[in-house]
PDB file of the backbone (N, CA, C, O) and the ligand in Angstrom, with CONECT records:
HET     ZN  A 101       1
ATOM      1  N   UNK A   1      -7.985  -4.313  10.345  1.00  0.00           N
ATOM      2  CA  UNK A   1      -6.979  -3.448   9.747  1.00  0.00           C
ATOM      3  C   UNK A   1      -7.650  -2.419   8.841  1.00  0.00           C
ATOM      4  O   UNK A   1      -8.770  -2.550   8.348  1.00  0.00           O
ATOM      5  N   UNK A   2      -6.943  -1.526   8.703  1.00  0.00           N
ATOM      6  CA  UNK A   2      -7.685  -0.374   7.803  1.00  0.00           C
ATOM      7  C   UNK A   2      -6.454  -0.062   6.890  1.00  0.00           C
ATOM      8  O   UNK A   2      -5.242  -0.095   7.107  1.00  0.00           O
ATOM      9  N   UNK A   3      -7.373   0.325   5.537  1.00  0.00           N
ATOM     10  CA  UNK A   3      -5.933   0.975   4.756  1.00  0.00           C
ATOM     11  C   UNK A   3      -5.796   2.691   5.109  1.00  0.00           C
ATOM     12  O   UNK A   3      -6.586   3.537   5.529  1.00  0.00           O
ATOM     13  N   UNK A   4      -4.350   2.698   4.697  1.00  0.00           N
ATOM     14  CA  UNK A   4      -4.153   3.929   5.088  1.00  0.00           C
ATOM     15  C   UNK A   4      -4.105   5.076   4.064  1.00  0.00           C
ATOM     16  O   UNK A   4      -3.507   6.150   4.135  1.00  0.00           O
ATOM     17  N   UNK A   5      -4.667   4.716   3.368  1.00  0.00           N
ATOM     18  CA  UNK A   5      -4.898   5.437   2.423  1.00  0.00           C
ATOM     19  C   UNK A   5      -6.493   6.325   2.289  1.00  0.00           C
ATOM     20  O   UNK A   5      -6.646   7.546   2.286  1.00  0.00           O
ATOM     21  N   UNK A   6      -7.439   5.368   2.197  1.00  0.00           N
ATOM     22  CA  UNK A   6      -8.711   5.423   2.038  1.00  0.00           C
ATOM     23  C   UNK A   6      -9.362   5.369   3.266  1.00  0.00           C
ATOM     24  O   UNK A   6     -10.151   6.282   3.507  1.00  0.00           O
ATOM     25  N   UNK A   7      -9.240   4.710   3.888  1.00  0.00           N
ATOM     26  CA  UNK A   7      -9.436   4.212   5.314  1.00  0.00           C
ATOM     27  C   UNK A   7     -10.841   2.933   5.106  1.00  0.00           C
ATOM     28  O   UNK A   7     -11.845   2.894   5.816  1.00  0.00           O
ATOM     29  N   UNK A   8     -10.609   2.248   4.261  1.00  0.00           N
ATOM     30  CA  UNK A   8     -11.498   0.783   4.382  1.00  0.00           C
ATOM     31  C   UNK A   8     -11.056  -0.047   5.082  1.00  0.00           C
ATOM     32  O   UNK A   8      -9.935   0.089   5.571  1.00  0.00           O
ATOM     33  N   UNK A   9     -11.609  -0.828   5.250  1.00  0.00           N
ATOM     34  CA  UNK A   9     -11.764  -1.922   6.726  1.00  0.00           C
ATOM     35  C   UNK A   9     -11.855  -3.342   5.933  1.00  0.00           C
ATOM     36  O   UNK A   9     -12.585  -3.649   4.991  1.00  0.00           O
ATOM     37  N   UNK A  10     -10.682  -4.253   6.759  1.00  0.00           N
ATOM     38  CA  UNK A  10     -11.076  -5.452   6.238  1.00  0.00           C
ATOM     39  C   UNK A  10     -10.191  -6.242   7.483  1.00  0.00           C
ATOM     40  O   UNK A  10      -9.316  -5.756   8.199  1.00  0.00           O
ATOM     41  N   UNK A  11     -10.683  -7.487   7.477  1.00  0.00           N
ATOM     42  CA  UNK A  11     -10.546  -8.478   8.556  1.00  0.00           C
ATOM     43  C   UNK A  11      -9.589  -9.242   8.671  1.00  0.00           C
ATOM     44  O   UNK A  11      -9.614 -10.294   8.031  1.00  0.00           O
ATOM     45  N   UNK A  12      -8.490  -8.940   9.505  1.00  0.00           N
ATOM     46  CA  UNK A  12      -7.299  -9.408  10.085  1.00  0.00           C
ATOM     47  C   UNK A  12      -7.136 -10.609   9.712  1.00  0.00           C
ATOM     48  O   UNK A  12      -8.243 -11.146   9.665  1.00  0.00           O
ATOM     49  N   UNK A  13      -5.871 -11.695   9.261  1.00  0.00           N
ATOM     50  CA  UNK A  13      -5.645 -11.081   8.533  1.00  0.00           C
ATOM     51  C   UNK A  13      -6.113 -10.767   7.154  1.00  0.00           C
ATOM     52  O   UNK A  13      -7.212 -11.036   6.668  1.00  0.00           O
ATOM     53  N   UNK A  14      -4.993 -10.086   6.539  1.00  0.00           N
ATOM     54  CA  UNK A  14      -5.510  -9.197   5.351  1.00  0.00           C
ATOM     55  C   UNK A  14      -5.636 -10.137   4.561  1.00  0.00           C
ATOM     56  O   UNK A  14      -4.954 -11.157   4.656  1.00  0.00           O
ATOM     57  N   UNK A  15      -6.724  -9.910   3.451  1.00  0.00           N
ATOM     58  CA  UNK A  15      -6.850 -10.879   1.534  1.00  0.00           C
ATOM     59  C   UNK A  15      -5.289 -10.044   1.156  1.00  0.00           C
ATOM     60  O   UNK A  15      -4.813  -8.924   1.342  1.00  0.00           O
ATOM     61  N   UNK A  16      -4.896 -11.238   0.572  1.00  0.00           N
ATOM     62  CA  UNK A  16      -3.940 -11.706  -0.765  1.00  0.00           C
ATOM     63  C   UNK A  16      -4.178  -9.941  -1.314  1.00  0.00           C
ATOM     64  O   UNK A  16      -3.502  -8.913  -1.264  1.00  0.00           O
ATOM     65  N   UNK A  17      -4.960 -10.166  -1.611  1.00  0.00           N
ATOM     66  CA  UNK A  17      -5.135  -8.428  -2.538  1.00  0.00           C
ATOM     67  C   UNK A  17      -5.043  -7.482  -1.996  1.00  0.00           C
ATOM     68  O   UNK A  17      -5.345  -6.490  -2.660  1.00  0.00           O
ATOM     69  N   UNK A  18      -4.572  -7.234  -0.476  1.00  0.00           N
ATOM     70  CA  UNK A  18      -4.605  -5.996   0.397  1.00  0.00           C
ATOM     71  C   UNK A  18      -2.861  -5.936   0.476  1.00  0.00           C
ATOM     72  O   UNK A  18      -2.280  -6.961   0.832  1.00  0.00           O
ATOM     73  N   UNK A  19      -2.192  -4.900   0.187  1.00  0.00           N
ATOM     74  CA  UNK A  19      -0.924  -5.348   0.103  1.00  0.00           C
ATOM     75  C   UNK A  19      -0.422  -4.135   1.713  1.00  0.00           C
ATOM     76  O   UNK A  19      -0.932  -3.162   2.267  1.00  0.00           O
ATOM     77  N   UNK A  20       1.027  -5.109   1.916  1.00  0.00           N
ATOM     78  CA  UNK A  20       1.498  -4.086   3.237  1.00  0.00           C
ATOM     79  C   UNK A  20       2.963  -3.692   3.321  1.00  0.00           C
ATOM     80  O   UNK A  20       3.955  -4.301   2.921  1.00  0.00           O
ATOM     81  N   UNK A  21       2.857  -2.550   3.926  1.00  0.00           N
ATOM     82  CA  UNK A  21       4.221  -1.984   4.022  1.00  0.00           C
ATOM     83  C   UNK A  21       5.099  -1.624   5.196  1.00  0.00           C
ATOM     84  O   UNK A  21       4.745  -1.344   6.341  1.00  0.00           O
ATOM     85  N   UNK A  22       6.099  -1.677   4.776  1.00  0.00           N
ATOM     86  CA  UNK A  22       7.244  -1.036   6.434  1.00  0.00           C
ATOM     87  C   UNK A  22       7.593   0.034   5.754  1.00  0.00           C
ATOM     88  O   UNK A  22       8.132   0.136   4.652  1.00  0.00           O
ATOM     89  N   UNK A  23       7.138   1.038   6.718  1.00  0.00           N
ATOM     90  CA  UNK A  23       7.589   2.173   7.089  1.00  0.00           C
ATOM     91  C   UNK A  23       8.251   2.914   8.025  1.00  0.00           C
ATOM     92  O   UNK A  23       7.952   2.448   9.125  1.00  0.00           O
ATOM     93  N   UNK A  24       9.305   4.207   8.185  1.00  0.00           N
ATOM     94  CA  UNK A  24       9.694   4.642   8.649  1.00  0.00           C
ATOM     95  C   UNK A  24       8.669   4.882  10.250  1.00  0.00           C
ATOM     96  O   UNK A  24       9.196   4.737  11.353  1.00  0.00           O
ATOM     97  N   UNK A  25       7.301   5.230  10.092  1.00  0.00           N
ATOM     98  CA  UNK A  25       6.184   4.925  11.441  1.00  0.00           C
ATOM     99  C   UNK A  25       5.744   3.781  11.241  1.00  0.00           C
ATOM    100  O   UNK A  25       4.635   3.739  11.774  1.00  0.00           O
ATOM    101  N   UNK A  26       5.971   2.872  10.796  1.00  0.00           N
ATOM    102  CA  UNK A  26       5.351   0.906  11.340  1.00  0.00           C
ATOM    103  C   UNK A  26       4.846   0.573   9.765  1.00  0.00           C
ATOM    104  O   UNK A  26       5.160   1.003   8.655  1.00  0.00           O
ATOM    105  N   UNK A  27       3.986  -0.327  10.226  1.00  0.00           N
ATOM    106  CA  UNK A  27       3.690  -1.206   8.723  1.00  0.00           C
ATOM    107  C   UNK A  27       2.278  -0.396   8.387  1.00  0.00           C
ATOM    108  O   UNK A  27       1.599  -0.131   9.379  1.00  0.00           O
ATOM    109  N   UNK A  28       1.992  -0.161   7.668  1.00  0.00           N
ATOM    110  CA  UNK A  28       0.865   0.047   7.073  1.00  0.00           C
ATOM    111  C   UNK A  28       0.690  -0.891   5.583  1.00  0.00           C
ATOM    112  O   UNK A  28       1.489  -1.476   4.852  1.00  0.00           O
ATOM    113  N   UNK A  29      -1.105  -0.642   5.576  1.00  0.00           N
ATOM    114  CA  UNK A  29      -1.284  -1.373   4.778  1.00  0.00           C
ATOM    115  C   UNK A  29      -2.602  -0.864   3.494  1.00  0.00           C
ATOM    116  O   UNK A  29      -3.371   0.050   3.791  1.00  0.00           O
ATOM    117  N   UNK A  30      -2.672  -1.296   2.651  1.00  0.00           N
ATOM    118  CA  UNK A  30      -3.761  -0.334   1.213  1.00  0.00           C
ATOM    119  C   UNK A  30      -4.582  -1.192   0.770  1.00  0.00           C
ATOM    120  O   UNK A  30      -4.015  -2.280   0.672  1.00  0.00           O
ATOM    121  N   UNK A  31      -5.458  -1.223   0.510  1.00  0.00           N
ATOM    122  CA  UNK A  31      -6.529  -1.996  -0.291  1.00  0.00           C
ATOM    123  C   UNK A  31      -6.465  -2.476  -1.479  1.00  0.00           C
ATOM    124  O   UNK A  31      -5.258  -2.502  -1.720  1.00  0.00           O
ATOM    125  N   UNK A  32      -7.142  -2.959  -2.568  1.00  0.00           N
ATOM    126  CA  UNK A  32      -6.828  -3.422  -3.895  1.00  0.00           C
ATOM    127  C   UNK A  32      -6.844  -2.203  -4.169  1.00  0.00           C
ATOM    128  O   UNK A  32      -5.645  -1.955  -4.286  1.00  0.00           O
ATOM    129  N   UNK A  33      -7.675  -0.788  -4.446  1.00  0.00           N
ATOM    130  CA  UNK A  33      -7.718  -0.358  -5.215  1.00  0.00           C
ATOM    131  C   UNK A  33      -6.778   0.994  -5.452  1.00  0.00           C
ATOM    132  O   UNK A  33      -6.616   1.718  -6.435  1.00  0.00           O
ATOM    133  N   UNK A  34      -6.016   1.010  -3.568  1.00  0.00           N
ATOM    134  CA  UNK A  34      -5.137   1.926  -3.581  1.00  0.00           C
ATOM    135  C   UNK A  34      -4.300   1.154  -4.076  1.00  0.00           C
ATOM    136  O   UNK A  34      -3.507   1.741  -4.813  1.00  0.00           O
ATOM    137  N   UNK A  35      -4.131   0.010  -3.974  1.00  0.00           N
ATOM    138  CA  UNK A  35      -2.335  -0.522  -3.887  1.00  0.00           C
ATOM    139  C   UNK A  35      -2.194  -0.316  -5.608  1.00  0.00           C
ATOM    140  O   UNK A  35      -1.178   0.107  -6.159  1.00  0.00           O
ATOM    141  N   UNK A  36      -3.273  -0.660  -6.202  1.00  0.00           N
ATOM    142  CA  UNK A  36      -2.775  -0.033  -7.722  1.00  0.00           C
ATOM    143  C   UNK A  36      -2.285   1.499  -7.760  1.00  0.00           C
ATOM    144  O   UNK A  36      -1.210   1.858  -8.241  1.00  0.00           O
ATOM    145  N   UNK A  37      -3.024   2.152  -7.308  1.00  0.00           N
ATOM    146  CA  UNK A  37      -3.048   3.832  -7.210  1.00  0.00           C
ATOM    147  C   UNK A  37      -1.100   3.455  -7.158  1.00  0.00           C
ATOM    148  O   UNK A  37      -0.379   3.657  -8.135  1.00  0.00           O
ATOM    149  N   UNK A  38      -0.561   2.871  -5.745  1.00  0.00           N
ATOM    150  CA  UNK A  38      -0.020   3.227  -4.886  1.00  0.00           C
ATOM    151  C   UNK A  38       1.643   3.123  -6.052  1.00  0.00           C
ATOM    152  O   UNK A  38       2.505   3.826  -6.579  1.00  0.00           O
ATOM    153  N   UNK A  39       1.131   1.519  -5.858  1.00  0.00           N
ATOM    154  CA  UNK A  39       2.200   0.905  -6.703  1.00  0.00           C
ATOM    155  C   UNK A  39       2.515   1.466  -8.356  1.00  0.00           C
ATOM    156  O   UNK A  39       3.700   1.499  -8.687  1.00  0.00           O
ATOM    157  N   UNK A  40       1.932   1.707  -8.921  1.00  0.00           N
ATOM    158  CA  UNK A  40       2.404   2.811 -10.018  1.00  0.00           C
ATOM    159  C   UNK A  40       2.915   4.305  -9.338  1.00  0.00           C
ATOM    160  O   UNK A  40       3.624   4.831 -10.195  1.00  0.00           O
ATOM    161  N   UNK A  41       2.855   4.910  -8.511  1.00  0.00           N
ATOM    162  CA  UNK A  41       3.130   5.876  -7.922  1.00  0.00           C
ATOM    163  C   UNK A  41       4.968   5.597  -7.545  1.00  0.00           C
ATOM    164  O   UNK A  41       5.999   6.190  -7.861  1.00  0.00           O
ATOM    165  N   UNK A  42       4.664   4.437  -6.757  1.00  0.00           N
ATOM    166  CA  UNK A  42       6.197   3.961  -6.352  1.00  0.00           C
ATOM    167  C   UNK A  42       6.753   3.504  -7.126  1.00  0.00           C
ATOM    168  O   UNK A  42       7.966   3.640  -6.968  1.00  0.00           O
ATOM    169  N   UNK A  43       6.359   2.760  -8.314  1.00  0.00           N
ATOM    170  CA  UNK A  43       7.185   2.438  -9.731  1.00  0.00           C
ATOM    171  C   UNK A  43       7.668   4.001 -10.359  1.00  0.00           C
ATOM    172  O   UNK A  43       8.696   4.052 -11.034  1.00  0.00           O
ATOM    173  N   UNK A  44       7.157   4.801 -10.190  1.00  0.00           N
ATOM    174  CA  UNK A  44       7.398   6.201 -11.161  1.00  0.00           C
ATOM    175  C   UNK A  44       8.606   6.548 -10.076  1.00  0.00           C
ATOM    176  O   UNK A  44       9.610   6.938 -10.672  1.00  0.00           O
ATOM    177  N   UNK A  45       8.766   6.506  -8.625  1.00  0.00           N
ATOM    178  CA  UNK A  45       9.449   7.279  -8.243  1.00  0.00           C
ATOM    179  C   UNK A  45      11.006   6.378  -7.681  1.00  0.00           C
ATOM    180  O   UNK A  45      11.955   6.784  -7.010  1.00  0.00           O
ATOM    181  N   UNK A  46      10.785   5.324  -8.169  1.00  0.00           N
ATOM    182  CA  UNK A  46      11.797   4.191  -8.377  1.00  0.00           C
ATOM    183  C   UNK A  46      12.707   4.265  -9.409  1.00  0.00           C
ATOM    184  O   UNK A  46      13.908   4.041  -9.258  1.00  0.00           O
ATOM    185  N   UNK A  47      11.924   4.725 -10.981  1.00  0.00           N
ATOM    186  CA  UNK A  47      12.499   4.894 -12.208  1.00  0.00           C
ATOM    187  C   UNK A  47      12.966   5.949 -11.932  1.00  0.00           C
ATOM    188  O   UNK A  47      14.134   5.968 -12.321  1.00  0.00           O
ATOM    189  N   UNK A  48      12.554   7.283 -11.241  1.00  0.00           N
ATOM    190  CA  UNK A  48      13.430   8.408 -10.817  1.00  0.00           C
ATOM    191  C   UNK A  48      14.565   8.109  -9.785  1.00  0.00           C
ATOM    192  O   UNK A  48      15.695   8.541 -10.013  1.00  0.00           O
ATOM    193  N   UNK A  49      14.332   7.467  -8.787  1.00  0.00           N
ATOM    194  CA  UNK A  49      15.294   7.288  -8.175  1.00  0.00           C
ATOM    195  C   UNK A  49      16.731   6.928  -8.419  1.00  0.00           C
ATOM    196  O   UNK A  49      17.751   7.240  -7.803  1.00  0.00           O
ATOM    197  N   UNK A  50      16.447   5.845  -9.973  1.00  0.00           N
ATOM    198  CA  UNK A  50      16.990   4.961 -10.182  1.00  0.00           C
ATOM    199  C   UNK A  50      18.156   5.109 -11.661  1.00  0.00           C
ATOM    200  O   UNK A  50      19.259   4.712 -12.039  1.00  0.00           O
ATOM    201  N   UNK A  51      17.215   5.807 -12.021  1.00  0.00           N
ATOM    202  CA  UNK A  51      17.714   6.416 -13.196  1.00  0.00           C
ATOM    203  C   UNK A  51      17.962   7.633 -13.151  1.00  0.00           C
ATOM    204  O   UNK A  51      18.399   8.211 -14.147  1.00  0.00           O
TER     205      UNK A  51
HETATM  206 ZN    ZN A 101      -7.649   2.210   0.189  1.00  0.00          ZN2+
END
């Protein structure tokens, strides 16, 4: 699997720390160091959404 972010490589399946998603084009999935990037990104646009 590769993240789709960065494009690193890690071995099917994914570590605990590689997190994954459904999307509108299929599941993708991010590494530790995007999924932080990622997940504060989607927390900010949640509190907008939301509020
Ligand atoms: Zn990545």
């Amino acid at each position: 699997m590769t993240c789709g972010v960065c494009g690193a490589t890690a071995a099917a399946p994914a570590p605990l720390t590689w997190s994954t998603a459904r999307g509108p084009e299929g599941r993708s999935v991010c590494c530790p160091s995007c999924t932080r990037a990622h997940v504060r990104a989607m927390e900010a646009k949640l509190d907008e959404a939301h509020w």
